[in-house]
C-alpha positions in Angstrom: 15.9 -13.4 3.2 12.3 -12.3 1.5 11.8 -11.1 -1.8 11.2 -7.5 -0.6 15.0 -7.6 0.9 16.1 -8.7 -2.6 14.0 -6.2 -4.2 15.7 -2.9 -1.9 19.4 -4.7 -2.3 18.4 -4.7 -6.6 16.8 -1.0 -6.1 20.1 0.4 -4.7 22.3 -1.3 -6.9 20.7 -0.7 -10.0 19.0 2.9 -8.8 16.1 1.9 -10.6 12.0 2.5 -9.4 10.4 0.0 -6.5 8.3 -1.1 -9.0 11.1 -2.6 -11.3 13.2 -3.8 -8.4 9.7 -5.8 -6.9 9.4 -7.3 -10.5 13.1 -8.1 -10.7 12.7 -10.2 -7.9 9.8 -12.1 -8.7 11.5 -12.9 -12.1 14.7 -13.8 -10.1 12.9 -15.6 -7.5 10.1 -17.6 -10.4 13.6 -18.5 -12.3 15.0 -20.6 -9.1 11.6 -22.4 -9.0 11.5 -23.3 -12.0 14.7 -24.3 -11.8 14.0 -26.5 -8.9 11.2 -28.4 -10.2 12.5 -29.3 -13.3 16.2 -30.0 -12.5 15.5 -30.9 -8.8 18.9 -28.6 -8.1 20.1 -25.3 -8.0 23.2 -23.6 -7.6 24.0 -19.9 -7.0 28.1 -19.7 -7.0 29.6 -17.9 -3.8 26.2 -18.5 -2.0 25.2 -21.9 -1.8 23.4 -25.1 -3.1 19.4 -25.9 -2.9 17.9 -29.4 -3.9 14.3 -30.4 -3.7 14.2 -33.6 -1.3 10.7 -35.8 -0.8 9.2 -36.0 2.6 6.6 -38.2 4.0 3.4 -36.6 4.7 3.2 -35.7 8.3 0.5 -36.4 10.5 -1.5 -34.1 12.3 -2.4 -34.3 16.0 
């Protein structure tokens, strides 16, 4: 899923502009990040949970 899928699924749904639907998502998509960093979790209801996990740098060959 990209931003530009969300943006055509808001566009049809609210019949608004491209312009408003691209900037919908952005705010949409900026809200779950922020989200993320600063509660480490995320839950969108009917669709599914996202957590923020550590790795350890890997190492290149």
């Amino acid at each position: 899923m990209s931003k530009a899928f969300i943006a055509a699924v808001l566009q049809d749904s609210l019949d608004c502009t491209g312009v408003a639907a691209a900037k919908a998502a952005d705010d949409l998509v900026g809200a779950i990040v922020t989200e993320l960093k600063l509660e480490g979790g995320f839950t969108l209801p009917s669709f599914g949970t996202f957590t923020v996990h550590k790795t350890k740098a890997r190492k290149a060959l």
